[in-house]
N, C-alpha and C positions, 0 to 999 in steps of 0.2 A: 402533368406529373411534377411534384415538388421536387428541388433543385435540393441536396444538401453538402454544406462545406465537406472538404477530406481534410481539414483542421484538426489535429490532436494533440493533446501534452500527452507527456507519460514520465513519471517520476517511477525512479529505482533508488531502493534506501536497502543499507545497508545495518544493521541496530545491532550493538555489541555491547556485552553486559547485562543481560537482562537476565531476572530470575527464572530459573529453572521452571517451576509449576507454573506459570504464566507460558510460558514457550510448549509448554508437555500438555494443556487443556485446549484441545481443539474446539469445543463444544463454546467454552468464553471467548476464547478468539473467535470463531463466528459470530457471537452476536456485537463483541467489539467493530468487527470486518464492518456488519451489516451497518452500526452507527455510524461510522467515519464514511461511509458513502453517501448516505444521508445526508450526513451534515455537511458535505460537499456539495451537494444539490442534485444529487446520481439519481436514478430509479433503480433501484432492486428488482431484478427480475427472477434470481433463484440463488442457491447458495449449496455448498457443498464442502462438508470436512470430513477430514480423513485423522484420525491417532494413530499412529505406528508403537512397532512393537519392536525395542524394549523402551523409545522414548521416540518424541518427534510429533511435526502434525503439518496437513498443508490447507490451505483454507481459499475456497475461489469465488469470490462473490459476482455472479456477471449482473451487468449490468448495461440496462438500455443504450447507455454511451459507450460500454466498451465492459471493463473488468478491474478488478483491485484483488491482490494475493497474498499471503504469505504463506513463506516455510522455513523452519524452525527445526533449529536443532539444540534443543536444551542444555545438551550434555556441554556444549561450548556458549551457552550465553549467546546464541548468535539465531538471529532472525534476518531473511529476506523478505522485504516488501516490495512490491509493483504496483503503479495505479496508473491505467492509460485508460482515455477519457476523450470522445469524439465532440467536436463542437468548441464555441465558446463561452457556451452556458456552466459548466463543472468543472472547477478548480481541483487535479488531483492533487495540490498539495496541499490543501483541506483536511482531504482522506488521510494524508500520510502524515501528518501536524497530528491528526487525533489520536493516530497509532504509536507516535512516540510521546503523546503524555499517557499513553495505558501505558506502553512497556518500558517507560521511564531507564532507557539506555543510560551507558555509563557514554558511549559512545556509536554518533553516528553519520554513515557518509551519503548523499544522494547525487544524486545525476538527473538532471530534469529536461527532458525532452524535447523539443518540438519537432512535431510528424505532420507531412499528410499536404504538405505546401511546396514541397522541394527535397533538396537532400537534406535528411535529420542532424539538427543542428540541435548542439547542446547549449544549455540558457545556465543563467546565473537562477537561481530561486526563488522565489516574490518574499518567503517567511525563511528565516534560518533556521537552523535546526540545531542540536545536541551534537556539538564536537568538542568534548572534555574527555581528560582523564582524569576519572576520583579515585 
C-alpha cells in the first residue's frame, strides 16, 4: 500500500471591490474556478454552482488534492475564496493569483496555511497579492 504525505497548504483571500455582475454570474465563476485549479496543477474532479436569489453565488470545485471555493456577495463587492490542496505537487496560491486577476479587487487580504504536519501554522505567501485602495 502506497504511503501518502498529510502535507497541505490552504490559502483564504479575502477580495473587496469587485464588480457586481462578475460576483452575481455563478455559471463564469465556475468556469473561472475550473481554470485557476488547472493552472495550479489540481485535477478537477467535479464542480458545482449555485445563483441565489436576489443576488449571490457559491462555487466548489473539488478536486483530487482537496478543493477551491468561492462566495460572493455582490451587493458589497466582497468575495470569499479558499483553496486547500493536499501534497507538494499544487500551489493554491496559483489558484487564488488567478482568481484575483479575473475579479481584479480594489482590495485584498489572504492567509496562507500550512496543514497536515503539525499544529497549523500560518506562512507568509510565495506571490503577493492586491492590497490597495483606488
Amino acid at each position: 500500500m502506497e504511503e501518502y504525505s498529510t502535507f497541505g497548504r490552504h490559502v483564504a483571500m479575502d477580495a473587496w471591490g469587485v464588480d457586481f455582475d462578475l460576483l452575481n454570474d455563478a455559471s463564469t465563476l465556475e468556469k473561472h474556478m475550473k481554470d485557476a485549479a488547472e493552472k495550479s496543477g489540481a485535477t478537477v474532479l467535479s464542480s458545482q454552482a449555485k445563483a441565489f436569489d436576489p443576488q449571490g453565488a457559491t462555487v466548489l470545485v473539488l478536486l483530487s488534492e482537496s478543493h477551491i471555493s468561492i462566495h460572493t456577495y455582490p451587493e458589497k463587492g466582497f468575495a470569499a475564496l479558499d483553496c486547500y490542496t493536499c501534497g507538494y505537487d499544487v500551489d493554491p496560491m496559483v489558484a487564488i493569483q488567478h482568481m484575483l486577476d479575473i475579479l481584479k479587487p480594489t482590495q485584498a487580504f489572504e492567509k496562507v496555511m500550512r496543514r497536515g504536519d503539525g499544529p497549523i501554522e500560518v506562512v507568509k505567501p510565495v506571490k503577493p497579492s492586491v492590497k490597495k485602495v483606488i
